[in-house]
C-alpha positions as CSV (number, residue, x, y, z in Angstrom):
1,X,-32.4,18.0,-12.8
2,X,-28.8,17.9,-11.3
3,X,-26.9,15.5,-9.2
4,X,-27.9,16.9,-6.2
5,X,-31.7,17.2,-6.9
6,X,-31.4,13.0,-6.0
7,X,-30.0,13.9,-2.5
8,X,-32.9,16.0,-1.8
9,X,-35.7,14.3,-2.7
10,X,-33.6,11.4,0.2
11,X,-33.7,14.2,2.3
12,X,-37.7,15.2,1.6
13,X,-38.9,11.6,1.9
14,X,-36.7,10.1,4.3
15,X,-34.5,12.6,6.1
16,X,-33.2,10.1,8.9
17,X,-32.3,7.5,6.6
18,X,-28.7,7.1,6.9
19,X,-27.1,8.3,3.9
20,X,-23.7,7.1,4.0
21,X,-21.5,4.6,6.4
22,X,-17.5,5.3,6.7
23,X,-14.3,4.7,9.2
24,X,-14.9,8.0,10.6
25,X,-19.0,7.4,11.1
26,X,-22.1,7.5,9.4
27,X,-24.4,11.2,7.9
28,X,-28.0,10.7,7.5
29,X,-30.0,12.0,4.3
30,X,-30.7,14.9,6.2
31,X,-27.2,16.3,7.9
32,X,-26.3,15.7,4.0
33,X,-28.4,17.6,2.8
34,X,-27.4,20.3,5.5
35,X,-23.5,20.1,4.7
36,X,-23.8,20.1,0.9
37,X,-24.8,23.6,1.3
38,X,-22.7,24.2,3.2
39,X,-20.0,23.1,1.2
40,X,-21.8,25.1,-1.6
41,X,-21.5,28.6,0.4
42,X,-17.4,27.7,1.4
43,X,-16.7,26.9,-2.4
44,X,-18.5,30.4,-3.4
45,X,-16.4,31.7,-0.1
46,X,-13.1,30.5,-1.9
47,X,-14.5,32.2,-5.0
48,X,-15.8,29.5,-7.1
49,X,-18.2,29.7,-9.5
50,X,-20.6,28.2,-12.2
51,X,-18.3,26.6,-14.2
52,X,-15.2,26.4,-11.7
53,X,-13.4,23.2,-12.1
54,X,-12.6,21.8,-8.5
55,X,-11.1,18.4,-8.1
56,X,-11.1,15.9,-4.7
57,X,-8.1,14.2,-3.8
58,X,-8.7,11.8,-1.2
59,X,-9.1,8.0,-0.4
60,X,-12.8,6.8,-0.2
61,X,-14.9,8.6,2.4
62,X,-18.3,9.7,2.9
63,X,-16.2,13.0,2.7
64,X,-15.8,12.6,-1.1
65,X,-19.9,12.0,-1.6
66,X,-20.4,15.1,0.5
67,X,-17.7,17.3,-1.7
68,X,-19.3,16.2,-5.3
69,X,-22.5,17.3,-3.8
70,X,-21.5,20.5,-2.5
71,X,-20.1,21.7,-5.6
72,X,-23.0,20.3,-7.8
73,X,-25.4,22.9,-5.8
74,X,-23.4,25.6,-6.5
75,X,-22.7,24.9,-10.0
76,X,-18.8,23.9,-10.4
77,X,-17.9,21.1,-12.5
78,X,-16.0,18.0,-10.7
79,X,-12.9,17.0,-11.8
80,X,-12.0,13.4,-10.2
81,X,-8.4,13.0,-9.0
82,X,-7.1,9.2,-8.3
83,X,-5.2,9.1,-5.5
84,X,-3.2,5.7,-7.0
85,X,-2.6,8.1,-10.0
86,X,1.1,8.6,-10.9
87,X,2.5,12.6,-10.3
88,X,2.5,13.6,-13.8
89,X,-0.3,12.3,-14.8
90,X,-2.7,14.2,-11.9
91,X,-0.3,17.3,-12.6
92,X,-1.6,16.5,-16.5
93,X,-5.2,17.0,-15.1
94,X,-4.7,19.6,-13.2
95,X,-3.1,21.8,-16.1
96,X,-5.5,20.7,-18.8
97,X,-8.0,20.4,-17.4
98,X,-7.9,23.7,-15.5
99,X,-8.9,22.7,-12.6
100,X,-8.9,26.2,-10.3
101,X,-9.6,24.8,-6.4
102,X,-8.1,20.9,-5.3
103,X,-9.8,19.9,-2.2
104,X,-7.5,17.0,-0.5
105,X,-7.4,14.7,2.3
106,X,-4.9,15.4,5.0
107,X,-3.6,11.9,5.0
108,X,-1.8,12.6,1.5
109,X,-0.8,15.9,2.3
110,X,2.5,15.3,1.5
111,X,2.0,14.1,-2.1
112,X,0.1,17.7,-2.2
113,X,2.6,19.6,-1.3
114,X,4.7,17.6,-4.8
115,X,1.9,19.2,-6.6
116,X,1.9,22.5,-5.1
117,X,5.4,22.8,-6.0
118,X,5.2,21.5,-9.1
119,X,1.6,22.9,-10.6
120,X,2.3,25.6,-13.6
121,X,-1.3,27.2,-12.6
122,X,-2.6,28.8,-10.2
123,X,-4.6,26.5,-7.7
124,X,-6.3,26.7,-4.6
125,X,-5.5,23.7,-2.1
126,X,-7.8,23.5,0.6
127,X,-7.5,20.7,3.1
128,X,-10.7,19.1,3.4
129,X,-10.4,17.9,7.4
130,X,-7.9,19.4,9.6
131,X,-8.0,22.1,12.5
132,X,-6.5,25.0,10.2
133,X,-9.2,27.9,10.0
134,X,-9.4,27.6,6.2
135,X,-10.0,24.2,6.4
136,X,-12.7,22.9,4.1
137,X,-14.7,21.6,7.4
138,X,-14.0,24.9,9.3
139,X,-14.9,27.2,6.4
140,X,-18.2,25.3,6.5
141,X,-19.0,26.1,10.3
142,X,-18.7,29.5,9.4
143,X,-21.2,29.8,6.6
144,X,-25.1,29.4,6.4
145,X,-26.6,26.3,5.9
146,X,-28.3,27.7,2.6
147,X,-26.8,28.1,-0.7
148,X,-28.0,29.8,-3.9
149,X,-29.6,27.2,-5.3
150,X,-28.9,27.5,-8.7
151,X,-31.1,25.4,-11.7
152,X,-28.6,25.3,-14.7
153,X,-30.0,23.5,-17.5
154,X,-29.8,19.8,-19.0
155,X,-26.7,21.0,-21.2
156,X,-24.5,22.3,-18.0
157,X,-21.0,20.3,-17.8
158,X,-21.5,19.1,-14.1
159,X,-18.3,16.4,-14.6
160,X,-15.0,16.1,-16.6
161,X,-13.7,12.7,-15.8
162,X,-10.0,11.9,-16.9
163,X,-9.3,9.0,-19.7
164,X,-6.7,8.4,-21.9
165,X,-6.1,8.3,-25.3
166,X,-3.4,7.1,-28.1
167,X,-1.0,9.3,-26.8
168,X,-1.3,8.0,-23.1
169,X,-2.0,11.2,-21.9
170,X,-6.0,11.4,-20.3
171,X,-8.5,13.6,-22.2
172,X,-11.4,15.2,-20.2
173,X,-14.7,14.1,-20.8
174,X,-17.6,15.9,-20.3
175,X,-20.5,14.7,-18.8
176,X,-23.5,16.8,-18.7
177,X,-26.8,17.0,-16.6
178,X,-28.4,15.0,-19.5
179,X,-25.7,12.2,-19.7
180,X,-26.5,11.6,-15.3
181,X,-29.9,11.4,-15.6
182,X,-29.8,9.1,-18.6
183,X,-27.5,6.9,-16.7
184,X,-29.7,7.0,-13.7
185,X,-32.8,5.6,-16.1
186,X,-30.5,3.2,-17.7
187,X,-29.7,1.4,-14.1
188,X,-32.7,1.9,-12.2
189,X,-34.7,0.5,-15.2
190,X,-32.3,-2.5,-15.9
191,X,-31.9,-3.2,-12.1
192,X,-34.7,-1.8,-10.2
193,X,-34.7,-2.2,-6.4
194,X,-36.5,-4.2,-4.3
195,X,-37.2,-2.7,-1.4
196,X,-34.4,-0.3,0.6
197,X,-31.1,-0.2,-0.8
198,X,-27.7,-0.5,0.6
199,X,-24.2,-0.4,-1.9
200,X,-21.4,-1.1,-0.7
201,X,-18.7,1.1,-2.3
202,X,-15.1,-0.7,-2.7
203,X,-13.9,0.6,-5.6
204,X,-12.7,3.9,-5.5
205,X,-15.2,7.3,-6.1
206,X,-13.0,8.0,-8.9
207,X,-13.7,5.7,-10.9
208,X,-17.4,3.8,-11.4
209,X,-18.2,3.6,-8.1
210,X,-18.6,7.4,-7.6
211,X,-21.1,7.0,-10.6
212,X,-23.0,4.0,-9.3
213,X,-22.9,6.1,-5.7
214,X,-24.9,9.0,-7.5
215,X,-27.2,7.0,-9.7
216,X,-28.0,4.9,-6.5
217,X,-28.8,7.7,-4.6
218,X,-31.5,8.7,-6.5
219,X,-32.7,5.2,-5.4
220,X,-32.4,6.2,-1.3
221,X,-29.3,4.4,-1.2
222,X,-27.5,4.1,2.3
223,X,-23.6,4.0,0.8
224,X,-21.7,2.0,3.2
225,X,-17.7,3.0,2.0
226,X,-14.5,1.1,2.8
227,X,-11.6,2.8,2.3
228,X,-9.9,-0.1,0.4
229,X,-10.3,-3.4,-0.9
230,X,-9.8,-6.2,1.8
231,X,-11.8,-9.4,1.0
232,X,-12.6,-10.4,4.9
233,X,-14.0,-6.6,5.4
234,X,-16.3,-7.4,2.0
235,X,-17.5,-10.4,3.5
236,X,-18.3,-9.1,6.7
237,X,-19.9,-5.6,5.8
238,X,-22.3,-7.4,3.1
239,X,-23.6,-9.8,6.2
240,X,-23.1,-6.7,8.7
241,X,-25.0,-4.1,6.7
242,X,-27.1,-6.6,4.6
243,X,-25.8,-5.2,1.7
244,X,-28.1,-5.1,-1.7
245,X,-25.5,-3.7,-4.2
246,X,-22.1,-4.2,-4.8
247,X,-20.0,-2.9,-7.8
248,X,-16.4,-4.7,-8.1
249,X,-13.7,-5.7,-11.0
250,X,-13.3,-9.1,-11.8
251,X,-9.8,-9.0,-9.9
252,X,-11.6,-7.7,-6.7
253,X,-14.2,-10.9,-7.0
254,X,-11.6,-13.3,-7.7
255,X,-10.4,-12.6,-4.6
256,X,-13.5,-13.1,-3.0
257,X,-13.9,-16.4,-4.9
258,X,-10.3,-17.6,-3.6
259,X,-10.6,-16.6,0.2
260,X,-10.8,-19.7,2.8
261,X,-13.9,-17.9,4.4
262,X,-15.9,-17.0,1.4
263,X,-18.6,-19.6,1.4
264,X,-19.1,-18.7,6.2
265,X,-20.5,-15.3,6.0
266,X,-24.8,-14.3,4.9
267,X,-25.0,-13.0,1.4
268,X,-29.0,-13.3,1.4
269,X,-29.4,-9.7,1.4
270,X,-27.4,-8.7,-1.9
271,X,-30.4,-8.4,-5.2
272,X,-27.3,-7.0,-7.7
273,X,-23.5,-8.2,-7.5
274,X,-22.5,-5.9,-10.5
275,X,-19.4,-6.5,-11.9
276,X,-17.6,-5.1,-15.0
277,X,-15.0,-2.4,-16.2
278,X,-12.6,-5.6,-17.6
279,X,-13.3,-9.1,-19.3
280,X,-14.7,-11.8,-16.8
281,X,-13.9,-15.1,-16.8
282,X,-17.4,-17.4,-17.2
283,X,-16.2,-20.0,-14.9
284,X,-15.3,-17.5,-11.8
285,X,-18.8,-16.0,-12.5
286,X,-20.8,-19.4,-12.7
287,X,-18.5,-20.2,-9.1
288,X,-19.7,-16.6,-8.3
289,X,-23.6,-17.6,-8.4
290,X,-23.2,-20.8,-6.2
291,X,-21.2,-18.6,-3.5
292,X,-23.6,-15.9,-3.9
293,X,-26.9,-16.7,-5.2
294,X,-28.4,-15.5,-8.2
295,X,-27.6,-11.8,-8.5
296,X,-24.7,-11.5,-11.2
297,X,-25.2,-8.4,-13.0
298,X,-22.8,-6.5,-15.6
299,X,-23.1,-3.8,-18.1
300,X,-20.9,-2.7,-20.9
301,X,-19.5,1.1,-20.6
302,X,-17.0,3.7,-21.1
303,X,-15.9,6.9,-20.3
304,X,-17.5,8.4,-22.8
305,X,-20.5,6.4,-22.4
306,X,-20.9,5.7,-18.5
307,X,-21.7,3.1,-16.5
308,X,-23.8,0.7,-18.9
309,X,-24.7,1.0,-22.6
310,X,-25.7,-2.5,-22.1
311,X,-27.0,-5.0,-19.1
312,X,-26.7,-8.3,-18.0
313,X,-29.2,-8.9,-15.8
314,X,-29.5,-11.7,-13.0
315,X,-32.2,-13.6,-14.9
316,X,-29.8,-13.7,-18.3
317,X,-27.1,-15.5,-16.1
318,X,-28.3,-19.1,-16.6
319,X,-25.2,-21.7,-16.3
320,X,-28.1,-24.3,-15.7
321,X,-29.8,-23.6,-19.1
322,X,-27.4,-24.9,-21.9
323,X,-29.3,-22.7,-24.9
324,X,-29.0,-19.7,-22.7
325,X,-25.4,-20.2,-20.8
326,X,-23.6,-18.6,-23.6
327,X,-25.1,-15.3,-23.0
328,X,-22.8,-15.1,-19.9
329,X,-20.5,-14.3,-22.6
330,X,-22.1,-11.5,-23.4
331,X,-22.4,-7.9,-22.3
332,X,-26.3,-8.0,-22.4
333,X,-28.6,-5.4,-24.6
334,X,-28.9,-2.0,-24.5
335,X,-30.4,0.2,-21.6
336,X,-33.7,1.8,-23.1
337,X,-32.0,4.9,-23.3
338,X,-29.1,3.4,-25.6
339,X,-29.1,2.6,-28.9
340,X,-25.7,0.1,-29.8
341,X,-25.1,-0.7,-33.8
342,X,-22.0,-3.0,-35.3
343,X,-20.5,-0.7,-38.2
344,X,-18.8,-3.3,-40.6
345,X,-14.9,-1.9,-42.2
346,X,-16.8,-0.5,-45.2
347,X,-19.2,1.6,-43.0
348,X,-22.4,-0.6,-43.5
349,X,-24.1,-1.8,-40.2
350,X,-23.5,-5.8,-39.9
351,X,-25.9,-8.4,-40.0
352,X,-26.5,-10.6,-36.5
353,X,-23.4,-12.2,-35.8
354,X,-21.0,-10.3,-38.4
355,X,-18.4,-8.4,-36.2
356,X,-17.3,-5.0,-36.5
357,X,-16.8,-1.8,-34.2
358,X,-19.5,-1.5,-31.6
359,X,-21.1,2.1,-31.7
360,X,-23.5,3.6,-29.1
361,X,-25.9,6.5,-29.7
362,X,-28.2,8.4,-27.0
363,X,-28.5,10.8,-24.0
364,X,-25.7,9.1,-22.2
365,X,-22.8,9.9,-25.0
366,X,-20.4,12.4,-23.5
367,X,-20.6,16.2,-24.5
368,X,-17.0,16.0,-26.3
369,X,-13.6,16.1,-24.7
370,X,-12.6,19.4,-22.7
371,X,-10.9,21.9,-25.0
372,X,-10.3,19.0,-27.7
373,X,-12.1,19.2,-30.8
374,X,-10.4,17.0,-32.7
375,X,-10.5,14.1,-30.3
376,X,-14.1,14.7,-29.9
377,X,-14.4,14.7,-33.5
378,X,-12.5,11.7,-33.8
379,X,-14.7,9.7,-31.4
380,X,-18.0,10.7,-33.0
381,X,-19.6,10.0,-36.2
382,X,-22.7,12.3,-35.8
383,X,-23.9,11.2,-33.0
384,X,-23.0,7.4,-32.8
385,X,-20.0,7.0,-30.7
386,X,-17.4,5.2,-32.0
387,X,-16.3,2.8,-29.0
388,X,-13.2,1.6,-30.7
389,X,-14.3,-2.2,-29.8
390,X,-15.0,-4.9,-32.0
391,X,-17.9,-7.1,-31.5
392,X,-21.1,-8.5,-32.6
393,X,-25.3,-8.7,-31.8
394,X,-26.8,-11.9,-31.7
395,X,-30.3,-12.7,-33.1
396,X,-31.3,-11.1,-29.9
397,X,-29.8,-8.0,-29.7
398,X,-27.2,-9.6,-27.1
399,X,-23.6,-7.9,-27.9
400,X,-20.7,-9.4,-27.8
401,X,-16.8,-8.1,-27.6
402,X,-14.4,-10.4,-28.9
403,X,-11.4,-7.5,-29.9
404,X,-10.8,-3.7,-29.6
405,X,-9.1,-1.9,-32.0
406,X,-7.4,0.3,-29.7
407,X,-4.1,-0.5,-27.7
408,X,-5.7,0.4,-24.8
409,X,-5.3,-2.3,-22.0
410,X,-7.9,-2.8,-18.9
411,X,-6.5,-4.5,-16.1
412,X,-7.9,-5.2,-13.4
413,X,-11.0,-2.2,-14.3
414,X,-7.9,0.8,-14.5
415,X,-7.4,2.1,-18.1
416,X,-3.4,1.9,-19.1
417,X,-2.4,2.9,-22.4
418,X,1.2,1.8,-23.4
419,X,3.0,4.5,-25.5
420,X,2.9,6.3,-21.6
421,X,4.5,2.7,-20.3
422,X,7.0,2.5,-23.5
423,X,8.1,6.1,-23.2
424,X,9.7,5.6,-19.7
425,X,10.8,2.2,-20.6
426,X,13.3,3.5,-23.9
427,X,14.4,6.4,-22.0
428,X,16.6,3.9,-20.5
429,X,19.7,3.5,-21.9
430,X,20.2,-0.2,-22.2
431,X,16.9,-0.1,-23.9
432,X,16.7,-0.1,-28.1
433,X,12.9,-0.6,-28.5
434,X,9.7,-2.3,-26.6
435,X,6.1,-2.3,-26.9
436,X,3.6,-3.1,-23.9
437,X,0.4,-4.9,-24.2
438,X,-2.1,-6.8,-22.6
439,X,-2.3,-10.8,-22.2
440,X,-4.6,-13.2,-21.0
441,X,-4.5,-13.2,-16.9
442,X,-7.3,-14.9,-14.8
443,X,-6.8,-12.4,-12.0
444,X,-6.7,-9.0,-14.0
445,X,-8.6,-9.3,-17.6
446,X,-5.5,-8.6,-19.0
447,X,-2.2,-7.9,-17.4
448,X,0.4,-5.6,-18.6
449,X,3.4,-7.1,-20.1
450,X,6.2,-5.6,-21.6
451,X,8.5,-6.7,-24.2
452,X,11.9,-5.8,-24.7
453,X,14.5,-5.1,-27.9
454,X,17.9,-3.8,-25.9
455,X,20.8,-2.6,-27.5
456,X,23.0,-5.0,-28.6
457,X,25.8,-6.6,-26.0
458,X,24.1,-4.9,-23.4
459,X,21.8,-5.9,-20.4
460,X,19.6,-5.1,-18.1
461,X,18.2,-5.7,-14.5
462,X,14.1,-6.6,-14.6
463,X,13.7,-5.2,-11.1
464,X,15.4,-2.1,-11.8
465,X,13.3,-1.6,-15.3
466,X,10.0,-2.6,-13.3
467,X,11.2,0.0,-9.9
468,X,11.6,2.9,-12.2
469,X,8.1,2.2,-14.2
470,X,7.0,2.2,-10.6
471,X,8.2,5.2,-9.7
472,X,7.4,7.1,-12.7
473,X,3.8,5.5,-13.1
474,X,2.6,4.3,-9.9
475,X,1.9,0.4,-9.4
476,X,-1.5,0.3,-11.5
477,X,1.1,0.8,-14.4
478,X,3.6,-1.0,-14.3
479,X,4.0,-4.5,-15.8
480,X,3.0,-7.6,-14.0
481,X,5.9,-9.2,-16.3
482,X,8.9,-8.9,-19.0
483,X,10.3,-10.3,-21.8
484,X,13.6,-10.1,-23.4
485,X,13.6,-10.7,-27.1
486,X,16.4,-10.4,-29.6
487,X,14.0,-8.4,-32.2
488,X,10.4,-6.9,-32.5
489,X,8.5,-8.2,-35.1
490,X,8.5,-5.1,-37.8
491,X,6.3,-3.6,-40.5
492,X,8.4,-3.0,-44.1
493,X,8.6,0.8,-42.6
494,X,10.3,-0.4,-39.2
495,X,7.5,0.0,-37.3
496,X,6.8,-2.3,-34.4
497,X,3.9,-4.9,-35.0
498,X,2.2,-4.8,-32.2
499,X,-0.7,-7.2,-32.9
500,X,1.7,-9.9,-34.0
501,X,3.0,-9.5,-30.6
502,X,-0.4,-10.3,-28.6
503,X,-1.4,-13.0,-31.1
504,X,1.5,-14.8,-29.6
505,X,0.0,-14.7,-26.5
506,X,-3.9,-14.6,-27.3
507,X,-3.4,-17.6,-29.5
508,X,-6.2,-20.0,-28.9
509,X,-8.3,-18.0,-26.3
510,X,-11.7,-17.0,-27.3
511,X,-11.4,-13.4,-26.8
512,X,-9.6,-11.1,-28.0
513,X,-9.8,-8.4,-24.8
């Protein structure tokens, strides 16, 4: 089966069921169904191909859902392209990944035209709405409504979705047909629906909400998509649009929680209030089940392993029951197509309750990294995954995080590694050393903060330092704060001690991440 195999079994058994909800207006199962091969025949039109790589560059829109698809029928591989990304690290993407066709949203044409200019490969930039005759929408009212209908098998890379790595700079993974449909078993079976189902899609299409979109479809989801994040527009469209699923960060529902109107609007309809992609905090989750009723839900994921190794189901979040509240700590067990094992330093697997690094095994590990071997080697030992994380199974097969080995930080759901931070930072030249890392912050999970070593008898300006992190990195990057110290704590060999950094911070919280 393939991505798109979900979208028409909506369109065999429900055709007018409304498939997705946006600014611009709503598509039912069956006018998707119509325009995803249509899409198909323009990309083959613009000479794409099994195996092209074609990325979307847009804000959320039912748009984006129709364009993943499109190219899923006629056998491209996606290649997802933040629009909050900084320039170099899309133009990164673009290169390494070799992405061959970019089709972009006309409302950030001009950031296009940076990477049309700038792009050392040939690409194809198609605007996806527009009047232009080879507009994406125009191309398609010129082609049949019926597309080769191609059946590659289980192995066939349908996705390479950017992460990051040591170096800062993002490594393809590749998901195959296997790795979706796995994921789709894992959710439906953790968090089966009750009757019709309607997600409300606020975080962007990028990122685990274009994942939850596809797995959801193959549930006869109705995808009701905001463009953005704005707590009163939440609200309203879960009570407009009786809303059943929701997928948000833990900053996104702290802002729910802290909104003067939260408690006046109808939140009967939602079953699953999924949260996850960063540490929550357990008291904004139990405030989180008064104000919404009993329908907390998170899973335990990466890039590499999608959406939810693990579950936390509604019935596991118990603040009432003091011998089961402490499993809100926990990520839940694994999905039944997941297998998760705690490897101990000396490579034995731990005992219940011994910590060590979390790895997961099963048909929703990634393929590898896209023209990587040694990453990919790296990252697997045979075919456990090594996450990376530190953590722990209770007696009852709960898991627990409590560090990650990594420097990675997640704030506020967005991966940010800091050599990428630090490299901009010290090309100042006020600047002798830093290292960034992440700290305890209700909001975000962790928040990125940098700390400084300058040169000595010089200064620096904090808004300047923080402007040109901004400009270089874009806003998900840059530090939410700054310290100025007279000297990094160092190794014998000069090298920076990071961890003796963040203990200063983490020091008497009872996680690590």
């Amino acid at each position: 089966m393939r991505i798109v195999d979900f979208l028409d079994k909506g369109y065999r058994t429900h055709p007018e069921r409304i498939f997705c909800i946006d600014a611009q207006g709503q598509l039912s199962y069956a006018q998707a169904h119509d325009s995803s091969h249509r899409i198909a025949n323009a990309l083959l039109a613009l000479g794409a191909g099994e195996g092209s790589k074609v990325s979307i560059y847009a804000p959320n829109c039912g748009a984006v859902l129709e364009c993943i698809y499109g190219m899923n029928r006629m056998g491209a591989t996606w290649v997802p392209l933040n629009a909050r990304n900084g320039l170099e690290e899309n133009l990164h993407i673009l290169e390494s990944f070799e992405v061959d066709i970019v089709l972009y949203d006309t409302r950030l044409a001009e950031t296009v035209a940076q990477y049309m200019q700038q792009v050392r490969r040939a690409i194809r930039f198609v605007a996806i709405d527009g009047p232009e005759g080879d507009s994406l929408r125009s191309l398609c009212q010129q082609v049949a409504a019926r597309a080769p209908n191609l059946i590659p098998g289980p192995e066939h890379v349908v996705s390479i979705i950017p992460t990051g790595g040591t170096t800062g700079k993002p490594k393809g993974v590749m998901h195959n047909n296997l790795n979706w449909i796995a994921q789709v078993a894992n959710v439906s079976s953790a968090l089966p629906p009750k009757g019709p189902v309607v997600h409300l899609v606020v975080a962007p299409l990028t990122h685990g909400a274009g994942a939850i979109a596809a797995i959801l479809t193959a549930q006869g989801a109705t995808h009701v998509i905001l463009d953005c994040f704005d707590a009163q527009k939440v609200m309203r469209s879960i009570e407009q649009h009786r809303v059943t699923h929701l997928f948000l960060p833990p900053t996104a529902l702290y802002a729910l929680l802290a909104h003067p109107d939260v408690r006046r609007y109808d939140y009967s309809s939602l079953q699953y209030f999924l949260y996850g992609a960063a540490p929550a905090a357990q008291a904004k989750i139990e405030e989180a089940i008064g104000v919404f009723g009993p329908v907390m839900a998170q899973g335990y994921g990466q890039t590499e392993a999608p959406t939810a190794c693990t579950f936390l189901a509604p019935a596991d979040h118990r603040p009432d029951d003091p011998r089961l509240s402490q499993r809100m700590r926990s990520c839940g067990r694994p999905g039944i197509l997941t297998q998760v094992r705690i490897l101990t330093s000396d490579g034995q697997e731990a005992e219940p309750m011994q910590a060590g690094e979390i790895e997961v095994c099963g048909a929703l590990v990634m393929v590898g990294y896209y023209n990587n071997p040694a990453a990919t080697q790296e990252a697997k030992h045979g075919e456990w995954l090594r996450t990376g994380d530190v953590g722990y199974l209770d007696q009852d097969g709960y898991l627990y995080i409590v560090d990650r080995s990594k420097d990675m930080i997640i704030s506020g759901g967005f991966n940010i590694y800091p050599s990428e931070i630090e490299a901009v930072v010290c090309s100042l030249g006020e600047v002798e050393d830093c290292a960034v890392i992440g700290v305890p912050d209700e909001k975000w999970g962790e928040a990125v903060k940098l700390v400084v070593q300058l040169k000595k008898g010089r200064s620096i300006d904090q808004e300047v330092l923080l402007r040109t992190c901004r400009e270089q990195l874009g806003g998900v990057k840059t530090p939410k704060s700054v310290e100025i110290w007279n000297d990094l704590p160092r190794s014998a060999t000069g090298k920076v001690l990071k961890r003796e950094i963040r203990n200063r911070f983490w020091l008497g919280t009872e996680r690590r991440v």
